[in-house]
Structures are given as structure tokens and as C-alpha cells.
Steps between C-alpha positions, in 0.01 A plus 500: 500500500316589211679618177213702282204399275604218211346506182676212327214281278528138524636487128789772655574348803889441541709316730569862671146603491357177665759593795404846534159374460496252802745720714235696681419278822108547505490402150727173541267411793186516276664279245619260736143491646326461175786209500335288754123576397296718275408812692203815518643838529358551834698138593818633370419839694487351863834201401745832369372721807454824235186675351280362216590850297865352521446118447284538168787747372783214601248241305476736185838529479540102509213445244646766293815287478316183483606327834170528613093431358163567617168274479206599646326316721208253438411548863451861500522691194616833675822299617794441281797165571839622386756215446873523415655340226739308632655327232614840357622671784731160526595560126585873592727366790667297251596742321599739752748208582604479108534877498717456811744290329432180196664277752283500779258277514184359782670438856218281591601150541273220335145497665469231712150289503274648769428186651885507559495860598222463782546136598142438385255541256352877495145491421248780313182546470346695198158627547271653256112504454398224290827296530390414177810687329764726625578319819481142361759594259698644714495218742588284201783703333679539887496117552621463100772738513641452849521129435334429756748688764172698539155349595181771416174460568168727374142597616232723399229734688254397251620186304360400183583204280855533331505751167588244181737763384710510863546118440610554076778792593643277764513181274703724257721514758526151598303488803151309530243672754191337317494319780505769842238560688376847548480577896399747755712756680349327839649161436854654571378737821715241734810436287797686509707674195829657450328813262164572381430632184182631379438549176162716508427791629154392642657263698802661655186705669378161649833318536473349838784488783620150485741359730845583589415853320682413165622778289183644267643583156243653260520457131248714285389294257206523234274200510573348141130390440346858547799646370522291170139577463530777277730364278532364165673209678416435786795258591723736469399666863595145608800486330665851634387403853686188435808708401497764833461206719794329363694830543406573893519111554881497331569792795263342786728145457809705565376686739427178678774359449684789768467403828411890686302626790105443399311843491156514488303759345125642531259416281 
């Protein structure tokens, strides 16, 4: 069903609005797509089943309200990631529930570990180009903040030695990686993983089909080094990449810590 154009901003968005926002069915499906992984238009076309015209209105509207943002890619220029913003839209549920009535509050029970959840330890792999970066501190911050429920691992098409600045944002955050290796994408080609994330464009084109066909998640991500490169600081590329991977790892840890049916999606 689809209830009419919305024009709400993201400063105007209200409890109300963010319903009627959501309430078409196409336009749920792309956010819950760009839930899993970060998506082209032409991606989102074929998962929602309806033409391109259609899907890029549906993803103005959500940009427009700020659910969703675009990055284009460093593969191919012409091509354009859109991610949701997860951590708003579950700020906007909130306080549809608050709107509801002051008294309700989350029905979740407390997480459980997801070693507990899956009766072993789940396993990712991070890939990237260098490995030098992105990847490493992702592998890092997963291991940090999961306590260990979670195990990580993290490889490169084209590694080069680990960036100086990837080691000083992590050891503001309490974590040492002075000491990882930097490794090829190859060395993992026989091991199996619950999810793999990519963290480059460039090499989600390359990603190679390991075994038992884990689910391939895709997070667009700027390569801090030629990202900071332009700046006055150039740590400070480091530092924000720092801050979105804590973000998506916060929501990847819970997400692993529900046992559900694995689903696997194309590269």
C-alpha cells in the first residue's frame, strides 16, 4: 500500500511522519536491505522487484528525511553506495514507542553473548585492499568489543605494511595492533566464516566465493589514507573511520548474537 509522496526533512521528522514514512512496503524493503549491506540503485532495483524510476524516488524520500546517505564509489565513479542510518531510524522507533505511551519501554530481553546464542564462536572476515587500515581495525574493534564472544580475522588484495595512524586511533581506544600482520585475501580462500564484510569497493568486485557461501555484507567505506590526504589533518580521516566502524560493529555484535536462518547475498 502506498500512502502519497512525504516531504518531512530530517530536522521535521516526527514520530507520525517516520511511520507514514516507512509504511509503504517497497520502501521498508529498501531500508531493510540497505540494513544488511550498502547497496547500488540498480542492486536495490532487482532485491524490491520495481523500476529504477521508482527505487531512486523511494531513496530520495529516505535521504530527504535522513534515514538514508550516499557515497560514491572508489571503484567506479559513475556508481553511487547508499547506506541507512541505522542508529536513527532505532531512535525514531523509540520514540514512536514514547509517543505511544511514556510507559512503554524495549521488549527485547537482555542480549545474550553470541557464543551462547550459536553454541560457538561466529567468525568474520574483513577484507579491504591494503589491509593496512580499515579492515585491521575493524578486525580489532569486533574482537575488543564483543569480548571475545566474537573472533575476526582480516586480509587485503594488495597488502601493504600497516598505516602508523590505524595503529595510534586504536591505542586511543585501548587496543594494541602494532603488532598484526598485514595478510592476503588468499590465505583465508579455505576457511570458513559466519559473514563477510568488505570494506572497499574495489574489492567487493574481486571478493572470492569462499566456502560454505557465507553471507557477503558490503560496507562503503573511504580508505582513510587517500581520504585524509587532503586535509589539514590528516588523522582525522582515521579517526571518523574509527567512529563508523564502531557504530556498524555495535549493530553487527547484536546481530550475531540472534541465532536466524543464514542468507547469503551476491556480491
Amino acid at each position: 500500500m502506498y500512502f502519497g509522496p512525504v516531504s518531512t526533512t530530517a530536522d521535521e521528522l516526527s514520530a507520525p511522519g517516520f511511520l507514514q514514512l516507512v509504511a509503504d512496503g517497497h520502501r521498508w524493503q529498501i531500508l531493510t536491505e540497505l540494513g544488511r549491506s550498502d547497496r547500488r540503485v540498480g542492486e536495490l532495483t532487482e532485491l524490491v522487484g520495481r523500476p529504477q524510476n521508482l527505487v531512486s524516488y523511494h531513496l530520495a524520500e529516505l535521504r530527504k528525511a535522513g534515514l538514508v546517505s550516499a557515497r560514491r564509489s572508489s571503484a567506479d565513479g559513475r556508481d553511487t553506495y547508499y547506506r541507512v542510518d541505522l542508529i536513527r531510524c532505532r531512535n525514531l522507533l523509540s520514540s514512536v514507542t514514547d509517543a505511544l505511551h511514556p510507559g512503554l519501554g524495549p521488549g527485547d530481553q537482555p542480549r545474550e553473548p553470541p557464543a551462547a546464542a550459536q553454541g560457538r564462536t561466529p567468525v568474520v572476515l574483513f577484507l579491504c585492499t591494503g589491509n593496512s587500515a580499515r579492515s585491521q581495525m575493524a578486525e580489532a574493534l569486533v574482537v575488543h568489543r564483543s569480548g571475545g564472544a566474537v573472533d575476526a580475522r582480516s586480509a587485503g588484495s594488495h597488502p601493504k605494511p600497516l598505516h602508523s595512524h590505524a595503529v595510534q586511533v586504536m591505542a586511543e581506544r585501548g587496543i594494541d595492533i602494532a603488532g598484526n600482520p598485514t595478510k592476503h585475501l588468499k590465505r583465508f580462500a579455505r576457511s570458513r566464516f559466519d559473514r563477510v564484510i568488505t570494506l572497499c569497493d574495489k574489492v567487493r568486485e574481486i571478493c572470492p566465493e569462499l566456502p560454505g557461501n557465507p553471507p557477503a555484507v558490503h560496507w562503503s567505506m573511504a580508505d582513510p589514507a587517500a581520504d585524509g590526504a587532503g586535509d589539514e589533518d590528516p588523522y582525522q580521516a582515521f579517526e571518523r573511520t574509527a567512529d563508523e566502524l564502531e557504530v556498524r560493529i555495535e549493530l553487527l555484535i547484536g546481530e550475531l548474537a540472534r541465532p536466524h536462518p543464514r542468507r547469503a547475498h551476491a556480491h
